[in-house]
N, C-alpha and C positions, 0 to 999 in steps of 0.2 A: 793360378787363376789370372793373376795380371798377364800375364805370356798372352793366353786364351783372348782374353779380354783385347790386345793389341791386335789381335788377328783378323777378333769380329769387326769392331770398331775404328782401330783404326790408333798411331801417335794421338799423344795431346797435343791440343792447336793452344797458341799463345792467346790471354785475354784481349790483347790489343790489335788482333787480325782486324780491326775494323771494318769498313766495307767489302775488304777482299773476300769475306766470305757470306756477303749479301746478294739478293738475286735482285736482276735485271729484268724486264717486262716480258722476256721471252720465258727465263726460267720459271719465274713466276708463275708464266701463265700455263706450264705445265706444273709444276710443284702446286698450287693451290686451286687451279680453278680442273681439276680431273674430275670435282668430285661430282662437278655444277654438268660438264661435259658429260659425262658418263653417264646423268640420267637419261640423253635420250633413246639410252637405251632398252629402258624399261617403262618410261615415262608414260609411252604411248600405249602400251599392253597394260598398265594400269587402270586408264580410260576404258577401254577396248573391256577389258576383264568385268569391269562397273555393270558396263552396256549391255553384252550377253546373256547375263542374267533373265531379261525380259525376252529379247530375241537378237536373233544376230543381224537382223533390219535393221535395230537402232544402232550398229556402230557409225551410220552416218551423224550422228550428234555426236561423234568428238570432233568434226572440225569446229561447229563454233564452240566447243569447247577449248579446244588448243589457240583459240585465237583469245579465249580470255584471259587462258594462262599467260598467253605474250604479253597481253596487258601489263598483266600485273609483274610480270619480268621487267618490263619497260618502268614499271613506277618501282620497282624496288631497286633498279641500278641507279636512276635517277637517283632516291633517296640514300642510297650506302655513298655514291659519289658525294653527295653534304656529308654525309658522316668521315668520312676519311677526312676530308680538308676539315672539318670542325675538331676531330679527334685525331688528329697524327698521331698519337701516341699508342694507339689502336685500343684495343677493349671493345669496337663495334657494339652491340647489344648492351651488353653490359654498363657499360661506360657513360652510354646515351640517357639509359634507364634509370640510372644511379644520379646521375647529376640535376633532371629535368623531371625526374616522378617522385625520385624519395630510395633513400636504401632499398625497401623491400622489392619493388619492383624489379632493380639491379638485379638482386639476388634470384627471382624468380625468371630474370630472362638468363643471367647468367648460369642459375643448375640448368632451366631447360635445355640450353648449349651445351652443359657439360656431357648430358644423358644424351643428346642428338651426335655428337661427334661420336660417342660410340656405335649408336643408332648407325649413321653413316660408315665406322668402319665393318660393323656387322652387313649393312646391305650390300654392300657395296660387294665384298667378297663376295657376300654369295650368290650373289648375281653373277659375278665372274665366274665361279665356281659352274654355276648352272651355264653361263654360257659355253663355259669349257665341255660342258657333259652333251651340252647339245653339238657339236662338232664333235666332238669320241663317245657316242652310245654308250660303250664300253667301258665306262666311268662312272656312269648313272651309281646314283646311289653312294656314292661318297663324295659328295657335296660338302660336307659339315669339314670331313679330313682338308679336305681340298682348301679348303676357303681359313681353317686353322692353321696350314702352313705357309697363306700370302699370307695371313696378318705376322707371323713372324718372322718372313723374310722383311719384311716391309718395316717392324720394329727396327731389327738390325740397320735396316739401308737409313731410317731418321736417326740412328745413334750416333751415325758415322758422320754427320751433320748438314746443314743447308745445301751446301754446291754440290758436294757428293751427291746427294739423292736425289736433287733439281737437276743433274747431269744425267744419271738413272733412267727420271720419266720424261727427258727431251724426248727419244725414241717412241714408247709406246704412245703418249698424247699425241703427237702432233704425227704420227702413225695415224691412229685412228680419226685426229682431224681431216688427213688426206682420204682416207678412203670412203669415209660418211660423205664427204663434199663430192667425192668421186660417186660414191652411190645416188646420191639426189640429182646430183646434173643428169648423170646416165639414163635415171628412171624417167624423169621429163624430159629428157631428148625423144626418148622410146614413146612417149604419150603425144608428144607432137607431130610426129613421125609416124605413127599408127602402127607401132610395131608393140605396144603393151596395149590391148583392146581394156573396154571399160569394163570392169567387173565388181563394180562396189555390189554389196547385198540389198541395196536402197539409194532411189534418188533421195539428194540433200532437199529439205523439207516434207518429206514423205510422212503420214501420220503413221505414228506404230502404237498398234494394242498393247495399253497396261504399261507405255509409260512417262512417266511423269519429273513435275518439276525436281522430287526429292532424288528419283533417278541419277536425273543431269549432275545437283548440286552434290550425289554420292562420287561421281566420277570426277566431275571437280576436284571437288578436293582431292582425290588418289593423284589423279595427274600433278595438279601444285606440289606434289612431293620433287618434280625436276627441278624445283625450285633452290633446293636444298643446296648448300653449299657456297647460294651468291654471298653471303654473307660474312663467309672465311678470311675474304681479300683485308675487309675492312678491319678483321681482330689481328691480321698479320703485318701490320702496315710496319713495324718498326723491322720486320725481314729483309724491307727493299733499300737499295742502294740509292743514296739523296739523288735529285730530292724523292723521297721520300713518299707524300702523298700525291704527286704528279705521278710517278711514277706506278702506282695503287691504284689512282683512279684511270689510267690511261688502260690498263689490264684487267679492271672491273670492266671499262667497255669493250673492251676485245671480246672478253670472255663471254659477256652476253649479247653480243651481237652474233657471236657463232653458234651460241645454244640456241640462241630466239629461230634465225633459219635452219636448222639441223632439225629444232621438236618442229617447227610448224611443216617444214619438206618431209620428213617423215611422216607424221599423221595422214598428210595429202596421200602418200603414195600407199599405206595401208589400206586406203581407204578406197583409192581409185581400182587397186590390185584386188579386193576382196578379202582380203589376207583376213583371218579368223582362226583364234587362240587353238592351240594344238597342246598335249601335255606336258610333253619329253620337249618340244623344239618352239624356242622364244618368236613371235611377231618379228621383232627387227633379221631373225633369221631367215623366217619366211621371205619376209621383203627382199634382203640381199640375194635370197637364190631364186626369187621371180626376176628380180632386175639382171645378175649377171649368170645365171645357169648357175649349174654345180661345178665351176670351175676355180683356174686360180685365183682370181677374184674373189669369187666366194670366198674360199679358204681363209685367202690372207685379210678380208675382211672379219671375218667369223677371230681370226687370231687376235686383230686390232682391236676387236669388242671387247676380246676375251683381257685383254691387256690391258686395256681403260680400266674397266669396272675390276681389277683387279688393284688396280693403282689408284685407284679415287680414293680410296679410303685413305689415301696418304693427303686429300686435305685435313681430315681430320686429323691427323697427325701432326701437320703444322697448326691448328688453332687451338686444338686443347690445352697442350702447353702452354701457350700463349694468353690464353684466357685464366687457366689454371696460376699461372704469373700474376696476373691483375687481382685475383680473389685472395692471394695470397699475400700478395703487398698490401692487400685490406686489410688483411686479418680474417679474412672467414675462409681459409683452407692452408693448411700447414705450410710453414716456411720453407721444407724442402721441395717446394714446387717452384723456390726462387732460384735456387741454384740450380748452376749449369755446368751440364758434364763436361769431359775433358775435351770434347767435338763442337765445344759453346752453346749448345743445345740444352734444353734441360729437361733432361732425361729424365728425371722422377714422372713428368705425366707424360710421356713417352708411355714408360713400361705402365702406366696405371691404365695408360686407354688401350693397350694390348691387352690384357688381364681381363678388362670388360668387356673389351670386344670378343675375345675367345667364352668368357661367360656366356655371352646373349647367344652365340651361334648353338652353344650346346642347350640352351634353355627353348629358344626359338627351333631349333630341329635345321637351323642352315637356311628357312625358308622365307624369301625374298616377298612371299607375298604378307607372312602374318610380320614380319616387322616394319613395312611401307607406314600402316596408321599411328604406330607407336612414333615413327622416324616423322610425319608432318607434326602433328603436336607438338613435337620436342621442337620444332624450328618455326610454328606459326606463332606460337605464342612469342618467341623473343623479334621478328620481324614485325608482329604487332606491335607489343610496348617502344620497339625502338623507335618505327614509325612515328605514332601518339609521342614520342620523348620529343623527336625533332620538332613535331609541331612545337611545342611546349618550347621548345629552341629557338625558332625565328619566333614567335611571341614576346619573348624576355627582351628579344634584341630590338623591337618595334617595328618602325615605318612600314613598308608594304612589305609586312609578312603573310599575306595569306595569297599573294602570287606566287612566291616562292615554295611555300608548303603544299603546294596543290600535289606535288607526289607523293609526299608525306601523308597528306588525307585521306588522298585515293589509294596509297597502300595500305594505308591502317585499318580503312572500311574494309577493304577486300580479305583483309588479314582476319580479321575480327569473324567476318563473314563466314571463312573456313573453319574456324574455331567454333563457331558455334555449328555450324555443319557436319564438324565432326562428333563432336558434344550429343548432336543428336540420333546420328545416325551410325555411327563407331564406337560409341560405348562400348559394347560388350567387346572391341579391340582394343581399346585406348584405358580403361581405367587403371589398369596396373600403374601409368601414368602419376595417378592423381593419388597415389598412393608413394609414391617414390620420390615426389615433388616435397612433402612434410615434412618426412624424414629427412631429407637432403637440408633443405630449409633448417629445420633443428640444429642438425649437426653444424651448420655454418654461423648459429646463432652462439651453439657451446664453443666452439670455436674459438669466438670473435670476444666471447667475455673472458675466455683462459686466456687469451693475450693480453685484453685491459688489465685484466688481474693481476698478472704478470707484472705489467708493465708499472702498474702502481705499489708493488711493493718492492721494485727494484729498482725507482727511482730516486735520485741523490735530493735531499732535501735542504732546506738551509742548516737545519741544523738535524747531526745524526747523532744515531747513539752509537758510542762507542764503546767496544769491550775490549778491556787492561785484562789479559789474564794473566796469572803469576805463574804458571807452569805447565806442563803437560803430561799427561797418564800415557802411558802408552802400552796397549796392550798385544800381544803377539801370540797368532794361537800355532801352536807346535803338535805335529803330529807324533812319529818317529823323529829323534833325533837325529836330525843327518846334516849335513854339509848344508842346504836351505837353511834351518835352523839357526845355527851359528851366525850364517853370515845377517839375518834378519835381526837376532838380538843384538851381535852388535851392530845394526843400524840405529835399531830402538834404542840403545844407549846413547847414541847421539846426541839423538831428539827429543830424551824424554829425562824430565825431573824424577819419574818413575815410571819404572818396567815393570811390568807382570807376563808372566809367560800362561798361559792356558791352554790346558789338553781337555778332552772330552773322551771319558772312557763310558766302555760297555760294559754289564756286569756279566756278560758272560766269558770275558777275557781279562781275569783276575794278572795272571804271571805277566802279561803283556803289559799291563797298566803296571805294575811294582819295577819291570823291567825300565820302561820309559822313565819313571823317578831318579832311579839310580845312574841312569845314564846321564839325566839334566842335571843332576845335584854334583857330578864328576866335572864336568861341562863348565858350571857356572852356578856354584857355592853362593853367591850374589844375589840372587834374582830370584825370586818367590814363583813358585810354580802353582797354578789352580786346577787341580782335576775337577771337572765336574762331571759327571755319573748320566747317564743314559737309558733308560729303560726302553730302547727302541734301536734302530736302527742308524738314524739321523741325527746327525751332531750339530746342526745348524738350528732347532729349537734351542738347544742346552746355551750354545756359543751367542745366539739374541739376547737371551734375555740373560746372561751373565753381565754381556754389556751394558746394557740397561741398567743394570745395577751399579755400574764401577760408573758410570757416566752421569745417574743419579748421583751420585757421592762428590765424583770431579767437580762438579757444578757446584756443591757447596760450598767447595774453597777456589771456587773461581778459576780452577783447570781445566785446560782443553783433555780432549778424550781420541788419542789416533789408535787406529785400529791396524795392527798391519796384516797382512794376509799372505804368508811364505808360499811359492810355487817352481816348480821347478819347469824351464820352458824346453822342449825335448830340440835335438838336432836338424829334425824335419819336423814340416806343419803338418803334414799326415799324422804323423804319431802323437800328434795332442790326444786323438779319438781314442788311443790305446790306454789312457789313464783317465783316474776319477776326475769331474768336474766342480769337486765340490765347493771349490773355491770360487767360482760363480755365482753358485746359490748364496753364498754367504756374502759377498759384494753387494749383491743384488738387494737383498733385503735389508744389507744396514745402509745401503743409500738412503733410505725411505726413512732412519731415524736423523733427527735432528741433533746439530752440534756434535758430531762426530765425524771424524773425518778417517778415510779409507784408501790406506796407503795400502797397495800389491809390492813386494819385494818377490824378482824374479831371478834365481838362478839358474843360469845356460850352461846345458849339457855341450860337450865338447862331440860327443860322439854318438 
């Protein structure tokens, strides 16, 4: 398994690699921001998808639609750039929320996060997936397959650690940078040039029958799902190479400065083209084969789509973790999410956001459209509270805080806005939501008190109690008398004031139990042997609560109580599977009793 393990992953890196395995503004801005990148490729068919509904006249309201979304793109980089230089240590949402609202809110932005990075790694696939099908027809229909084996190539490539997999998505992100910026310029050359004629389905301000405000703010918010992922940079800040939050916020603006003209140039060009939702083949596909024909262009555009939205999902791959880290240095999600694999990575919410991400794809059926309202919720609601924290931030600090917060504001209204937008109008998509957020919450609460708990009964006091015990029992359970055997008792002679040895017979193997006697009493004339009797098949009832007894007794005269457990370790680790396990179950469950202590003596087979 280690062999294996070296091949997927990759040698151990030293904990002191320092920077040299930090990413720089360009890595970065592929390793974290694909995920923010990548929506516009669905972003706009989102809008579009809303619109239809009433008629295909109104796909002219998604331009001022997409001009709202920039907005509010514009006030939420604004606000994550405070957030980075306030919080270097990253936690983004979480961190914001926790300091300036109160725990609970922390925790309510931080599971929201947890569920959306899955959220993310699930769309994201299968958005690629689907993009893939749409360039190979011939694929249709295994979406789910498809999109279940980027999430675990994409596992592997974050196991192998930061630079590695930052090295990975240089290619496909800034791939499909070049060719989205190549398709915008191209399509508005062609519209100035008269060489793309006008064919939107509606002039912009045109009245359309049946519909209305609820309409717009339904498409709204689907579109604000491109939103997704600005947020990542700020929970990743300790990934970058010093400094550190200059270097974070300078790749927060990159990143949306190329998203904000990508979704708004695109939108224009769907909308100037006519271009209208098809079933088998995405909007943004449509557009690239009005703009460049069905050529190489095409293609290798159609491959660059396919390659984003496949790789987006590796933001979440870097902020889980990372988040998963900060709830965990709290205390409200298990310690092994603090350690970090042998790649410096920490692998435990690696493999946890793979496992959830393959879950959602099988539960959601692959399909890009029913998990988009699940995926806003899960990230309006922690860009709200973070938002609402900051204010609460320049508040605390005084002087002219309310010049400063104005992004803050206007993100938090806008945030707040979609939330109830969705609240209203996406229920019947989003409540599994508000069912998942409790339970998460709970668990972080039982969590958080086994650690206090913990923590207070293992704390050194001024003064302890101390236990003088005058001897030790030791008991030794003996199956067959073999070579194990021997060499365990005389261990237990070692270490104990008194030995017992203990067998567990069956009554239906009378000669085998009288055999077993006579072989221990030849053996070791010394040492007191306990049969106890079985009416069953399991010896590990009889073997408890015998303990129990000799360890009730020990305790009277103030002797410890070890328990040893003889085994024999085979030549190879394959052949463990060839023999009984019994000595597990019996480990296992005298852990669970008190003042007893459980020693395994192992004897290795030669051959």
């Amino acid at each position: 398994m280690d062999y294996i393990k070296r091949i997927l992953v990759g040698k151990p890196l030293k904990s002191d690699a320092g920077d040299n395995h930090k990413l720089n503004k360009f890595s970065a801005l592929a390793m974290l921001s694909s995920d923010a990148l990548s929506s516009v490729a669905y972003g706009t068919e989102q809008i579009v998808l809303v619109l239809v509904t009433v008629s295909m006249a109104a796909i002219w309201y998604s331009i001022p639609i997409a001009l709202g979304v920039v907005v509010l793109l514009v006030s939420l980089t604004l606000s994550y750039r405070q957030i980075i230089h306030a919080y270097p240590q990253g936690g983004g949402a979480y961190k914001v929320s926790s300091e300036n609202l109160g725990k609970n809110y922390g925790l309510v932005a931080g599971g929201s996060l947890l569920i959306d990075y899955m959220l993310t790694v699930a769309v994201s696939v299968s958005a690629g997936a689907e993009a893939i099908t749409s360039a190979i027809p011939q694929l249709f229909g295994h979406q789910v397959i498809i999109a279940v084996v980027i999430v675990f190539i994409l596992m592997l490539m974050n196991l192998r650690g930061l630079r590695e997999s930052a090295s990975f998505l240089m290619f496909p992100v800034y791939c499909f940078i070049g060719m989205t910026f190549l398709l915008i310029v191209v399509g508005i050359a062609k519209i100035f040039l008269g060489l793309s004629p006008y064919h939107a389905t509606s002039a912009v301000g045109a009245v359309i029958p049946g519909a209305s405000i609820a309409l717009v703010l339904r498409a709204f918010s689907s579109g604000s799902a491109s939103l997704t992922g600005v947020e990542a940079i700020s929970n990743a800040v300790p990934f970058f190479k010093k400094p550190r939050a200059t270097n974070a916020a300078m790749t927060l603006v990159m990143m949306s400065t190329i998203l904000g003209i990508f979704f708004a140039g695109i939108t224009f060009l769907n909308y100037w083209l006519g271009i209208v939702p098809l079933e088998k083949v995405t909007l943004l596909s449509q557009v690239a084969s009005t703009v460049f024909g069905k050529n190489v262009l095409f293609f290798f555009f159609q491959f660059s789509t396919a390659m984003i939205l496949a790789v987006a999902a590796n933001t979440g791959f870097s902020a889980f973790p990372m988040l998963s880290f900060n709830l965990a240095k709290d205390k409200y999600m298990p310690h092994m999410y603090m350690e970090r694999g042998d790649r410096l990575g920490y692998s435990n919410g690696i493999i946890t956001l793979a496992v959830g991400a393959i879950l959602l794809l099988f539960i959601f059926d692959g399909s890009t459209e029913r998990l988009i309202p699940l995926y806003s919720i899960g990230v309006f609601i922690p860009f709200a509270l973070s938002q609402t924290g900051m204010v609460r931030h320049w508040m605390k600090r005084g002087g002219n805080w309310g010049f400063t917060a104005i992004p803050n504001i206007l993100g938090a209204l806008i945030s707040f806005a979609i939330i109830i937008i969705l609240f209203i109008f996406r229920l019947a998509d989003i409540w599994p939501f508000f069912i998942i957020m409790p339970v998460l919450l709970y668990i972080f609460y039982r969590i958080h008190d086994h650690y206090v708990r913990v923590a207070e009964q293992l704390r050194l006091m001024e003064r302890t109690e101390e236990h003088e015990y005058r001897g030790n029992t030791v008991l030794v359970l003996v199956g067959n008398v073999t070579q194990v055997d021997i060499g365990a008792i005389n261990y237990a002679r070692s270490i104990g004031d008194h030995v017992i040895a203990m067998h567990v017979a069956t009554d239906e193997n009378k000669e085998k139990e009288e055999e077993i006697k006579r072989e221990f009493q030849s053996h070791f004339p010394d040492i007191r042997l306990s049969v106890l009797h079985s009416s069953y098949r399991s010896i590990v009832g009889p073997v408890i609560r015998y303990v129990d007894l000799v360890s009730k007794n020990s305790r009277k005269h103030n002797y410890t109580t070890t328990v040893i457990v003889p085994q024999f370790v085979p030549n190879k680790a394959w052949q463990s599977i060839l023999h009984n396990q019994t000595s597990l179950k019996i480990r296992y469950y005298l852990s669970f009793r008190e003042q007893i202590v459980v020693a395994n003596y192992s004897y290795h087979l030669k051959k």
